[in-house]
MIFIKOL-241431 format. One line per 2 residues: for each residue x, y, z of N, C-alpha, C. Coordinates in steps of 0.05 Angstrom, whole numbers, padded with zeros to 5 digits. Each point is the difference from the previous one (the first is absolute). Layout:
! MIFIKOL-241431
X:Y:Z:X:Y:Z:X:Y:Z; ...
END
This chain:
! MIFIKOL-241431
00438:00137:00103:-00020:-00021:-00002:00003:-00014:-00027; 00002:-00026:00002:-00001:-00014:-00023:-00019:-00011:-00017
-00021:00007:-00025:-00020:-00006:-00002:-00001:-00033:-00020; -00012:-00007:00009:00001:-00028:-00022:-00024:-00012:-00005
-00008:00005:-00028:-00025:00003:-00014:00002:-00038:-00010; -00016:-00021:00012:00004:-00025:-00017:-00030:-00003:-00009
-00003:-00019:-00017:-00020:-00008:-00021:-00021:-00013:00024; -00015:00015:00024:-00011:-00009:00022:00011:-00004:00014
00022:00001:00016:00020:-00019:00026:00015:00015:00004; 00007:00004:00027:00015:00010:00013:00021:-00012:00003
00030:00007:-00004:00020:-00018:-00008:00023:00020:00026; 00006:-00012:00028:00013:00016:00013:00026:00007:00003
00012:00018:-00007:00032:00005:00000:00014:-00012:-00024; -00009:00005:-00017:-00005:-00014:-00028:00035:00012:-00012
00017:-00020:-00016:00023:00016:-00019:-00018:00000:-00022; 00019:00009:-00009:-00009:00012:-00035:-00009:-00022:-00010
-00011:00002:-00023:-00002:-00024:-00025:-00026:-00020:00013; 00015:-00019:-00009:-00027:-00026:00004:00003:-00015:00022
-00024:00009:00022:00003:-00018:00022:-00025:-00026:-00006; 00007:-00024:00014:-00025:-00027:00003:-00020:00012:00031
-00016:-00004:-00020:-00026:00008:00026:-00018:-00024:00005; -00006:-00007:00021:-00026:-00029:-00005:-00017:00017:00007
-00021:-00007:-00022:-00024:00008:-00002:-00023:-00004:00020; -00002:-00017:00007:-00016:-00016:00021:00013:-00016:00019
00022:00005:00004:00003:-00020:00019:00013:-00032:-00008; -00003:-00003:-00028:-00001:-00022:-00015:00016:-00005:-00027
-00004:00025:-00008:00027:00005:-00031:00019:00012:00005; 00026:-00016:-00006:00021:00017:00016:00015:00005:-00026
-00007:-00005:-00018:00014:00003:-00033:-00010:00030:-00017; -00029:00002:00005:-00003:00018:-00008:00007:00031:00001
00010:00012:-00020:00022:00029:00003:-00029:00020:-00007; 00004:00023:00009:-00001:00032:-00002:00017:00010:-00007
00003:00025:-00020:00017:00028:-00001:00000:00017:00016; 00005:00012:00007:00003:00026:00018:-00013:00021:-00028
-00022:00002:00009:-00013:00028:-00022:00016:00026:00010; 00007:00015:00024:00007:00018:00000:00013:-00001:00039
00033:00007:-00014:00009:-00001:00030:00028:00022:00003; 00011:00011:00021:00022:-00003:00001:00026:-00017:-00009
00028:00011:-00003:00010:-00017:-00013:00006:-00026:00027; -00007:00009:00021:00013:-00021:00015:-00020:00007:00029
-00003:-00020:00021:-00016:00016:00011:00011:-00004:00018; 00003:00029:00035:00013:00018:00021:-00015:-00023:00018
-00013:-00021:00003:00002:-00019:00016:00016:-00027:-00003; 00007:-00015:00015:00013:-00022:00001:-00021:-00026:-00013
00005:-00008:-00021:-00013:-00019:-00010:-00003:-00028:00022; -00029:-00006:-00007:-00012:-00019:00021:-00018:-00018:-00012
00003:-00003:-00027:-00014:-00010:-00018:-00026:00008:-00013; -00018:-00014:-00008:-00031:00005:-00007:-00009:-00002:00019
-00022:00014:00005:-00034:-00006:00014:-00015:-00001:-00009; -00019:-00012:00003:-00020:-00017:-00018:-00021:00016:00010
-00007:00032:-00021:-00023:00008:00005:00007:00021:00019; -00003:-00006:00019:00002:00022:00020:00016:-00017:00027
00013:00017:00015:00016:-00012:00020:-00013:00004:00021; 00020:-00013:00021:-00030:00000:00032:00029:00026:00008
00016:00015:-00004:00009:00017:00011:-00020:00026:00000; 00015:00021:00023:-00015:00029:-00002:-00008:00012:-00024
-00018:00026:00001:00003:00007:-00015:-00028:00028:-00015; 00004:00016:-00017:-00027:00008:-00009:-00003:-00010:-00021
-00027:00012:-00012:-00015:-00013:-00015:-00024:00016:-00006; -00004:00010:-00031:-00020:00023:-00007:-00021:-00024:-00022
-00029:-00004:00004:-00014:-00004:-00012:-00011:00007:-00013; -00005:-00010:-00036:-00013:00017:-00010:-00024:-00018:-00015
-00025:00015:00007:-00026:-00015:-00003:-00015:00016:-00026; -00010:-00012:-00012:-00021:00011:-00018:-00033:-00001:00019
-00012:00032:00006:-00027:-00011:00024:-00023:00011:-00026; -00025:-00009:00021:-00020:00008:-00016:-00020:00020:00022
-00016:00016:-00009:-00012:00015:00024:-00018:-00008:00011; 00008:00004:00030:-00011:-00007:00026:-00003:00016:00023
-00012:-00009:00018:-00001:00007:00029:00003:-00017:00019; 00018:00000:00018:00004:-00025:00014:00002:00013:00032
-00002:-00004:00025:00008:-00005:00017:00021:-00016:00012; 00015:00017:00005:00027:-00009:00007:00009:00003:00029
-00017:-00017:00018:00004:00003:00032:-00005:00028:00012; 00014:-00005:00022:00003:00033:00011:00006:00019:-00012
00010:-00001:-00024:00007:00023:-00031:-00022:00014:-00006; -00023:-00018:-00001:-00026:00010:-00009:-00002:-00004:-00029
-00017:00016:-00011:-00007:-00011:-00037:00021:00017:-00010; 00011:-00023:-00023:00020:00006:-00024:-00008:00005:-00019
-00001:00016:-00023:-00018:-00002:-00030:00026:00004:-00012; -00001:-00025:-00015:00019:-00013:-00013:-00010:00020:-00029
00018:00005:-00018:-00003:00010:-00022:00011:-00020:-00019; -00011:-00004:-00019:00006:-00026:-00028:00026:00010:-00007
00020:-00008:-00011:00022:00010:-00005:00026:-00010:-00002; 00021:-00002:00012:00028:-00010:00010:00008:00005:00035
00002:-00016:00012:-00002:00000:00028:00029:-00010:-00006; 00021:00023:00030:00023:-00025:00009:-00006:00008:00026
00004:-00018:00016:00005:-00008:00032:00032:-00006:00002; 00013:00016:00021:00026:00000:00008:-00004:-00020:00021
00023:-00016:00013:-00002:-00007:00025:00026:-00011:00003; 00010:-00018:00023:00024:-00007:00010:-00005:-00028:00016
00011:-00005:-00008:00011:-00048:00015:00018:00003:00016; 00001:00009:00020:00022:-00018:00014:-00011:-00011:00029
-00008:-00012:-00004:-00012:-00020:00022:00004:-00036:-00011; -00012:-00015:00015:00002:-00030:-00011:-00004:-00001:-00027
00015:-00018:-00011:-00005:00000:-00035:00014:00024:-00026; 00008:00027:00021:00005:00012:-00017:-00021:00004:-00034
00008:00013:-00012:-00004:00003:-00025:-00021:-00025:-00018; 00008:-00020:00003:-00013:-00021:-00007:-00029:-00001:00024
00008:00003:00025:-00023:-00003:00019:-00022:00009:-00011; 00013:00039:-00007:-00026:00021:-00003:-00010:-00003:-00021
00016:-00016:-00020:-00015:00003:-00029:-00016:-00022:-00010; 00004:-00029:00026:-00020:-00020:-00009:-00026:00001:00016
-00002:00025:00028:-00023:00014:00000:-00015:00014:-00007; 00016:00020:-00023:-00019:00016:-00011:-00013:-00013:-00029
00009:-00021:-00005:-00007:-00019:-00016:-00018:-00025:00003; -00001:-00001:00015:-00025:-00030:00013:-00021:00023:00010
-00026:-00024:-00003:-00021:00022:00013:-00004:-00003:00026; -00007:00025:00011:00000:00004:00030:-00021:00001:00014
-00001:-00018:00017:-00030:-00014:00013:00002:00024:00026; 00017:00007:00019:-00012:00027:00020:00031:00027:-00007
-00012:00013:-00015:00015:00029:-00010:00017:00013:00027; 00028:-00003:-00017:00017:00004:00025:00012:00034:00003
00008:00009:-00030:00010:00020:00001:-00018:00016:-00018; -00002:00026:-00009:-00018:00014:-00014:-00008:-00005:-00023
00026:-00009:-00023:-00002:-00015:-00023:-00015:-00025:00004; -00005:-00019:00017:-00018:-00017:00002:-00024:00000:-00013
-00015:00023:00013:-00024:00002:-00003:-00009:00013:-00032; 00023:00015:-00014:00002:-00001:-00022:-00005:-00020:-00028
00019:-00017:00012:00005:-00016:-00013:-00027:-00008:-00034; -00028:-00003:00024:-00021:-00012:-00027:-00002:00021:-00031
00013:00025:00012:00000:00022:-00019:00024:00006:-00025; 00014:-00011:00010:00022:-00009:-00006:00026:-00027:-00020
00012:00012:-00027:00012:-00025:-00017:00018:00010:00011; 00020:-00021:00001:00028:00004:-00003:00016:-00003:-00027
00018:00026:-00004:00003:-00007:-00020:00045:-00003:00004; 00001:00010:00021:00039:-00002:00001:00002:00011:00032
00027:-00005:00001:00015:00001:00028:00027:00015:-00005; 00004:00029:00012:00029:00006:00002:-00001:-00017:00029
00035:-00013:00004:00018:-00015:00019:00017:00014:00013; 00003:00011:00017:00032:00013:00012:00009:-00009:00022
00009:-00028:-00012:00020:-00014:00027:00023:00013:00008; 00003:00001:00030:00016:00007:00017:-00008:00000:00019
00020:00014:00027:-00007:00001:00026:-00011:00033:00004; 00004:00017:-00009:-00005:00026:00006:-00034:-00002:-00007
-00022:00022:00012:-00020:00009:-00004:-00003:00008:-00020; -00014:-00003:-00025:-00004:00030:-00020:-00031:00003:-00009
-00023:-00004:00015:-00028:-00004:-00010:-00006:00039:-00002; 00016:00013:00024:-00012:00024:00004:00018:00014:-00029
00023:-00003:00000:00014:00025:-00020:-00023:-00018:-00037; -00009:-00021:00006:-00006:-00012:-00032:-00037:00008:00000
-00015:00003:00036:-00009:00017:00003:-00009:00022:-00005; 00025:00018:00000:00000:00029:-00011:00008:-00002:-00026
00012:-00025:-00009:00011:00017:-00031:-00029:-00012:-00016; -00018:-00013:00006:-00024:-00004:-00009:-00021:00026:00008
00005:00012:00014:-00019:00019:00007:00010:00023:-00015; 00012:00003:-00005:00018:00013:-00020:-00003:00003:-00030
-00009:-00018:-00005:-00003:-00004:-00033:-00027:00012:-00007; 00005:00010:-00020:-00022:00024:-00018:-00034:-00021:00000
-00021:00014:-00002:-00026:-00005:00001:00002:-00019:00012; 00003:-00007:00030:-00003:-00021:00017:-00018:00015:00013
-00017:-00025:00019:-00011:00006:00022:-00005:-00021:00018; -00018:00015:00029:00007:-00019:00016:-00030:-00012:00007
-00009:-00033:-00009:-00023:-00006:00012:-00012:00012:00028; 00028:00003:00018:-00011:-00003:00028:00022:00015:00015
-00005:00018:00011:00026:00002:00019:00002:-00017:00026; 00032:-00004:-00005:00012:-00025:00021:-00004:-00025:-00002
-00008:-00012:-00021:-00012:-00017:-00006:00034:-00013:00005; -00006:-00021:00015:00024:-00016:00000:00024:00010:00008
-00002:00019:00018:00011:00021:00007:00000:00013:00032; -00011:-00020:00014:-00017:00007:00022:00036:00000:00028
00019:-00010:-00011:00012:-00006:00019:00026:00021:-00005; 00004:00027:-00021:00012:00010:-00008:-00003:00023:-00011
00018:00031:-00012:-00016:00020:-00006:-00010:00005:-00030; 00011:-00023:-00015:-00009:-00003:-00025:-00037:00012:-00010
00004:00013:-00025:-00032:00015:00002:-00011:-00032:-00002; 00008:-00017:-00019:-00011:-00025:-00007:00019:-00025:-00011
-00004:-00023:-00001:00010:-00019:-00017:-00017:-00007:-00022; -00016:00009:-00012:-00017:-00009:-00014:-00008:00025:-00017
00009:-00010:-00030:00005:00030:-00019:-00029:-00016:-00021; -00008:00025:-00021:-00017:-00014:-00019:00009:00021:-00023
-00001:-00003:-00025:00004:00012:-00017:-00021:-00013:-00030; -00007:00016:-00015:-00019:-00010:-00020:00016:-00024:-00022
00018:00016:-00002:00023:-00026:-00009:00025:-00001:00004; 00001:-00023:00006:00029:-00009:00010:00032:00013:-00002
00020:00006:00023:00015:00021:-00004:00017:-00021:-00018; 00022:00002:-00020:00010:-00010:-00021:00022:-00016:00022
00002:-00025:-00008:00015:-00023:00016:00032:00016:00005; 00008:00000:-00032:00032:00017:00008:00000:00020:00021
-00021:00020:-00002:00010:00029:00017:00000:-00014:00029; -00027:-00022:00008:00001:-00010:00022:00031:-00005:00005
00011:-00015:-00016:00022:-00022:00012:00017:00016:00002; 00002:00023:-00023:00024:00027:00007:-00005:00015:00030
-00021:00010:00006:-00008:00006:00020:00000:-00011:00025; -00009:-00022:00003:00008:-00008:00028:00027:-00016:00003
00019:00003:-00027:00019:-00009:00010:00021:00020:00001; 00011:00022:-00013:-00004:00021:00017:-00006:00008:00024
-00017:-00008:00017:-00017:00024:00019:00007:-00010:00025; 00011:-00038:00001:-00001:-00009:00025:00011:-00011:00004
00015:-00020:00024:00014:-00017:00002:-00005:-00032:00005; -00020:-00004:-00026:-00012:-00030:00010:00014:-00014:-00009
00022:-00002:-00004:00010:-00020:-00015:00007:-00016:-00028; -00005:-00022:-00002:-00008:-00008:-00024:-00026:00002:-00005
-00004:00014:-00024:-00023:-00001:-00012:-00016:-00013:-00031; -00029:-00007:-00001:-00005:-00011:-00023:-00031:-00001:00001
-00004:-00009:-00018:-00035:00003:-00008:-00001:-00023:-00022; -00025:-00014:00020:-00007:-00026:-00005:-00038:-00002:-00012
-00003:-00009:-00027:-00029:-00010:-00011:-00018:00000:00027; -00028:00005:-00005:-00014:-00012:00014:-00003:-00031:-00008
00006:-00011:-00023:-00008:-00034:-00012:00022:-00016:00017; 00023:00014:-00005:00024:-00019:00014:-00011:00000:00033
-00006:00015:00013:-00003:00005:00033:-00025:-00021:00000; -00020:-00004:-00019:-00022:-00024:00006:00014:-00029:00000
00005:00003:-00022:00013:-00029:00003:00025:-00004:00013; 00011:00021:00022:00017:-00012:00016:-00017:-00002:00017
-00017:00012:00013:-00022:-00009:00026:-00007:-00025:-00004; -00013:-00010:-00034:-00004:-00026:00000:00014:-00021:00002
00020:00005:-00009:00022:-00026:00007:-00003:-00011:00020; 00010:-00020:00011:00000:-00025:00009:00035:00011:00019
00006:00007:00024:00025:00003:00017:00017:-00014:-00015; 00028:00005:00007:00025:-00008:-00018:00001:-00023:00011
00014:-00029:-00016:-00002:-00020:00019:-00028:-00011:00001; -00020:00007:-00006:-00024:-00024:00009:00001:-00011:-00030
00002:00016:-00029:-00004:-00013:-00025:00013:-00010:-00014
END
């Protein structure tokens, strides 16, 4: 797995050195470094994606919550603990990657999946990415369930369709970004992987489609 850490952006099948990324849709001049990559990366270069791509894919959220109690459908009450929340999950339906992440980002007028109803409790603060075609929500799943003084809001929480104890970990503070990125890249076969700001993911929701500005 090839990990490629950019300054917010997901840069896909990236060579070494300095690739041009458009920011919005609109600057096609402006450069990034590669903060931290492989020397070369085990996919076929396909250029930049701007943000997140509409290909497959998982995707681990990590939220700063505050304490709550919520009802969460047929789940029943959740008691959210104040802390560091990540929610695991997987895109591969319409939109891919980009689909799932400009819904968990807009607000949601009728709560579709468990995290929905979360949401009011909930900052965002980053996104691990693991584009590809293979599954990996359950092994990034377990390697979250895994990590020292975790616990679980809810069992099955987001989890209802699989034997996973949960997708939805909380810890008092946040597990350290590196071990994450060592760890689930390691553990699975998602692909390319990266971890994106919560600031950069707002203002790509806000943008304006490529082509209209």
């Amino acid at each position: 797995m090839t990990l490629l850490v950019l300054d917010g952006y997901l840069l896909a099948g990236a060579d070494e050195g300095v690739r041009e990324l458009v920011e919005d849709g609109r600057d096609a001049d402006r450069r990034f470094r590669l903060r931290s990559a492989t020397p070369r990366s085990t996919t076929p270069s396909r250029g930049a994606s701007v943000i997140a791509p509409s290909t497959p894919g998982t995707y681990a959220l990590l939220f700063c919550s505050r304490a709550a109690r919520i009802r969460v459908g047929a789940l029943g009450e959740v008691r959210l603990p104040a802390g560091s929340v990540v929610y695991v999950g997987s895109a591969f339906g319409p939109g891919g990657l980009a689909g799932r992440l400009r819904h968990h980002l807009r607000p949601v007028a009728r709560p579709r999946w468990h995290l929905d109803y979360l949401r009011p409790a909930l900052e965002l603060r980053g996104v691990w990415l693991g584009e590809g075609p293979r599954r990996a929500e359950h092994q990034w799943a377990g390697w979250f369930a895994g990590l020292p003084a975790v616990s679980l809001p809810h069992p099955r929480f987001g989890a209802s369709d699989c034997r996973c104890r949960s997708h939805l970990f909380h810890w008092r503070r946040p597990p350290g970004r590196r071990r994450v990125e060592d760890g689930l890249r390691a553990g699975s076969d998602a692909g390319t992987l990266c971890f994106l700001r919560a600031s950069q993911l707002r203002a790509w929701v806000a943008a304006p489609p490529i082509g209209t500005g």
